[in-house]
C-alpha positions as a Markdown table, in Angstrom:
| # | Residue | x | y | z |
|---|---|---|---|---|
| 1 | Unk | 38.6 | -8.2 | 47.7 |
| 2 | Unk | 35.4 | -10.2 | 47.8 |
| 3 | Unk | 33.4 | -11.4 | 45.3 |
| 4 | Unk | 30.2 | -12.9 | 45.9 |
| 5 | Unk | 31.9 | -15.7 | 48.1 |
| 6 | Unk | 35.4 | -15.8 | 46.2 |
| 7 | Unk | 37.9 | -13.9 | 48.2 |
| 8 | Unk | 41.2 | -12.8 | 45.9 |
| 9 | Unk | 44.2 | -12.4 | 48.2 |
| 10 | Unk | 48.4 | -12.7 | 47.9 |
| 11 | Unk | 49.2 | -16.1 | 47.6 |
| 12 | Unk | 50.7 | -17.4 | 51.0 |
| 13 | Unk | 53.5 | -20.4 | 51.1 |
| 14 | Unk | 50.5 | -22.4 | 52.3 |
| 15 | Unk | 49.0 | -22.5 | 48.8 |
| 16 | Unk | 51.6 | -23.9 | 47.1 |
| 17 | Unk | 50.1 | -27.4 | 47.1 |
| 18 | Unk | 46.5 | -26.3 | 46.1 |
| 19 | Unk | 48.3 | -24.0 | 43.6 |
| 20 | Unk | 50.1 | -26.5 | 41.9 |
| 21 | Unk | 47.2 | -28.8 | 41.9 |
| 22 | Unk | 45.6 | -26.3 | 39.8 |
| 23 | Unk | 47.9 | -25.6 | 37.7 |
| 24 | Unk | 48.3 | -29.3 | 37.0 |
| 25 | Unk | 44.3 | -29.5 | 36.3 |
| 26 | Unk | 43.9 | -26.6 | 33.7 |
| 27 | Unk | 46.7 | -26.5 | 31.8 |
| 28 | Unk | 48.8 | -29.1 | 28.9 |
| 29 | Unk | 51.2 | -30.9 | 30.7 |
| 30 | Unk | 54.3 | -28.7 | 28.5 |
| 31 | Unk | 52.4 | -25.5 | 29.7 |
| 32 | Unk | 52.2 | -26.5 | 33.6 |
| 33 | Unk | 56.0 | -27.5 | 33.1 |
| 34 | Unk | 56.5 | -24.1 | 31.5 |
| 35 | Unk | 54.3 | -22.1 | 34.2 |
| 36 | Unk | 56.1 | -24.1 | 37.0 |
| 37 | Unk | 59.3 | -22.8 | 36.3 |
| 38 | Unk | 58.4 | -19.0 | 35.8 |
| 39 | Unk | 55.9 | -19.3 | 39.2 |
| 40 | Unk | 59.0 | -20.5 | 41.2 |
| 41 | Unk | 60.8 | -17.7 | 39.9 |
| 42 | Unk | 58.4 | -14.7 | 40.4 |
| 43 | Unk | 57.5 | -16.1 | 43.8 |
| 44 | Unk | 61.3 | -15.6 | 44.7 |
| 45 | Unk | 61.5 | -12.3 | 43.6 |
| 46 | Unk | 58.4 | -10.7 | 44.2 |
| 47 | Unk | 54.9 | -13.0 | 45.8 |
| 48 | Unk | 52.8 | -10.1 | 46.1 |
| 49 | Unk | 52.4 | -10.7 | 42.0 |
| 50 | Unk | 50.8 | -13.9 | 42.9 |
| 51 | Unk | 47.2 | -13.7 | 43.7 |
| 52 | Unk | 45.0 | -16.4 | 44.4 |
| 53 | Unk | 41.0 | -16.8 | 44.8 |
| 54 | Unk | 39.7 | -18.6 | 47.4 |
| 55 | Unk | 36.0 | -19.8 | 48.3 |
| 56 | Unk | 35.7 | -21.6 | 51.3 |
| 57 | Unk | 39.3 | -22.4 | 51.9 |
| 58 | Unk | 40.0 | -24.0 | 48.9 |
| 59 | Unk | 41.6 | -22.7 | 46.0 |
| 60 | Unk | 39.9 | -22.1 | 42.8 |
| 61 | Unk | 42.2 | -19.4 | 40.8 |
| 62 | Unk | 45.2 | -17.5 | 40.5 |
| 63 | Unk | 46.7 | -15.1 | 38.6 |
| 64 | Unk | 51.0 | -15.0 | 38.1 |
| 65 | Unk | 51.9 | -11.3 | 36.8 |
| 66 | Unk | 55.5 | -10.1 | 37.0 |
| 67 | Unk | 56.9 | -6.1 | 36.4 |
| 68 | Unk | 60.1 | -6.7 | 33.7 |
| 69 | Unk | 61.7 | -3.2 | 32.9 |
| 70 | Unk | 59.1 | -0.7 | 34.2 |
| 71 | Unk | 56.1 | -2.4 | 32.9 |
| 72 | Unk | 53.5 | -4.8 | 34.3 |
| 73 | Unk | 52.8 | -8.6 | 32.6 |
| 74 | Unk | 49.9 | -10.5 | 33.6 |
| 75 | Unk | 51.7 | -13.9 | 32.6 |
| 76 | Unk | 49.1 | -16.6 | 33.5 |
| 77 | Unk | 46.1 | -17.2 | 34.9 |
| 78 | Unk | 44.1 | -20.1 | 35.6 |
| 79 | Unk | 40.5 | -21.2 | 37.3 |
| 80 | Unk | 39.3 | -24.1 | 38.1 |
| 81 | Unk | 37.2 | -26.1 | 35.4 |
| 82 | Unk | 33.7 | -26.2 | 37.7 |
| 83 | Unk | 34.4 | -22.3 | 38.6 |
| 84 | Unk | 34.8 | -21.1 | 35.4 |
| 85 | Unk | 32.4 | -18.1 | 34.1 |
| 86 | Unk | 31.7 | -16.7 | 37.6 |
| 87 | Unk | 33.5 | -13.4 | 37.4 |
| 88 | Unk | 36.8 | -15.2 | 39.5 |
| 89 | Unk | 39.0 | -14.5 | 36.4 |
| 90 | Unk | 37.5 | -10.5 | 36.2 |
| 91 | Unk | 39.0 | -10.4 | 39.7 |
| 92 | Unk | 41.9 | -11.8 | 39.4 |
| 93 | Unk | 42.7 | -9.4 | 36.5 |
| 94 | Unk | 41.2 | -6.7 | 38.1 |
| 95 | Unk | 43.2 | -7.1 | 41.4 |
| 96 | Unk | 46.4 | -7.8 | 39.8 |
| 97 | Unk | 45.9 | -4.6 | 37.8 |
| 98 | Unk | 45.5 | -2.4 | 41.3 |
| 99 | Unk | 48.7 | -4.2 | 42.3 |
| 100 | Unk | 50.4 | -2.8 | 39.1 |
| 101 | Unk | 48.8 | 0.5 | 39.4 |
| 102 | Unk | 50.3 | 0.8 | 43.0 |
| 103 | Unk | 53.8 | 0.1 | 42.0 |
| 104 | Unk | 53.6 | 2.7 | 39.2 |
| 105 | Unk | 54.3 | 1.0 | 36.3 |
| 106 | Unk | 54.5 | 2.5 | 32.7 |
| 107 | Unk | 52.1 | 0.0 | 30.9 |
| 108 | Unk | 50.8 | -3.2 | 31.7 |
| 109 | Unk | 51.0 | -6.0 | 28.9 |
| 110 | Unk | 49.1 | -9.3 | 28.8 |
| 111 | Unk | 51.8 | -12.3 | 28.0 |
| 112 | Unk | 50.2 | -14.4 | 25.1 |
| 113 | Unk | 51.5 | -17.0 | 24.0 |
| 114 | Unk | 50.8 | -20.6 | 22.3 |
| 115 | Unk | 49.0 | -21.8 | 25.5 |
| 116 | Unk | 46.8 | -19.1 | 26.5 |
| 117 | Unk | 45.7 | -17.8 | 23.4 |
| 118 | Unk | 42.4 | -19.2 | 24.5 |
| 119 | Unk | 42.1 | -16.5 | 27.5 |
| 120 | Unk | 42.4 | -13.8 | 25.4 |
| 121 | Unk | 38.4 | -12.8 | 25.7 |
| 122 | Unk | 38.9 | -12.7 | 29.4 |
| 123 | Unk | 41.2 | -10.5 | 28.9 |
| 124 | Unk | 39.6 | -7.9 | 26.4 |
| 125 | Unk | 36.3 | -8.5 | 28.6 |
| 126 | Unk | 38.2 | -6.8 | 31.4 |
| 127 | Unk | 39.2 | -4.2 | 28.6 |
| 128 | Unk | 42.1 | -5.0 | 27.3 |
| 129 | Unk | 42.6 | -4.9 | 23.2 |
| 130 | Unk | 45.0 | -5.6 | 20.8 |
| 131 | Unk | 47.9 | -3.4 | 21.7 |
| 132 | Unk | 47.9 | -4.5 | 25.2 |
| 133 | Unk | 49.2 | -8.2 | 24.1 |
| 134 | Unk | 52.9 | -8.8 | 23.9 |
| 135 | Unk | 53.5 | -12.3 | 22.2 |
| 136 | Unk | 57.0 | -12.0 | 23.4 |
| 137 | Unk | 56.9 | -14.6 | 26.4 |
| 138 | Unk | 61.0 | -14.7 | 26.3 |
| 139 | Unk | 62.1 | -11.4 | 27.1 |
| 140 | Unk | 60.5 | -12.1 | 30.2 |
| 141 | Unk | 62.9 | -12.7 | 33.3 |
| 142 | Unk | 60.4 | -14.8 | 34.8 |
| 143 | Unk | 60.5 | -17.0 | 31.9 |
| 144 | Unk | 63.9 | -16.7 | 31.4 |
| 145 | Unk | 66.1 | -16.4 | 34.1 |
């Protein structure tokens, strides 16, 4: 999908350095240790849940969602400080949402909890409201193992 020069695609092994590097950059140091650990485990069991934006070969956002017992979790997303409020985070949501809409899933839930409590406007600006956020980060396999 392309968006003004952003291209969102599935994350690629190749990434994994740019990735981390922006994980590293946007969030606390406890939530990139936190993010590390469920992105390790949701690119072993599924990658194509792992979408990245890309303008001009480098790495600007990405968006980690995850299916747990039928239904769809967008668990974190991040973009990079100088590419922030250009739409990339609308399409990352937006594309990760066709991914979960493809596999059939019975709902899809945004993961909040006490370090992305700031994105929650991106995520009601792409239409998502109250009952869509589950603050139960745990039950998540990706989070827990």
């Amino acid at each position: 999908m392309l968006v003004s020069s952003y291209l969102v695609r599935t994350f690629k092994l190749s990434d994994y350095v740019s990735v981390t590097e922006l994980f590293r950059n946007v969030l606390s140091e406890e939530c990139y240790e936190e993010t590390m650990s469920a992105f390790a485990r949701q690119l072993s069991w599924d990658s194509e849940l792992v979408l990245v934006a890309e303008d001009e070969g480098a790495i600007v956002g990405v968006i980690v969602g995850t299916i747990d017992n039928q239904d769809g979790y967008y668990y974190r997303i991040a973009v990079g400080q100088d590419y922030q409020r250009r739409g990339i985070g609308q399409s990352l949501i937006e594309s990760l949402r066709q991914r979960f809409v493809g596999r059939k899933v019975r709902r899809i839930m945004v993961t909040i909890d006490a370090h992305n409590e700031v994105v929650i406007p991106v995520y009601e600006k792409a239409g998502y409201q109250a009952e869509d956020f589950s603050r139960f980060p745990q039950r998540l396999s990706i989070v827990n193992g």
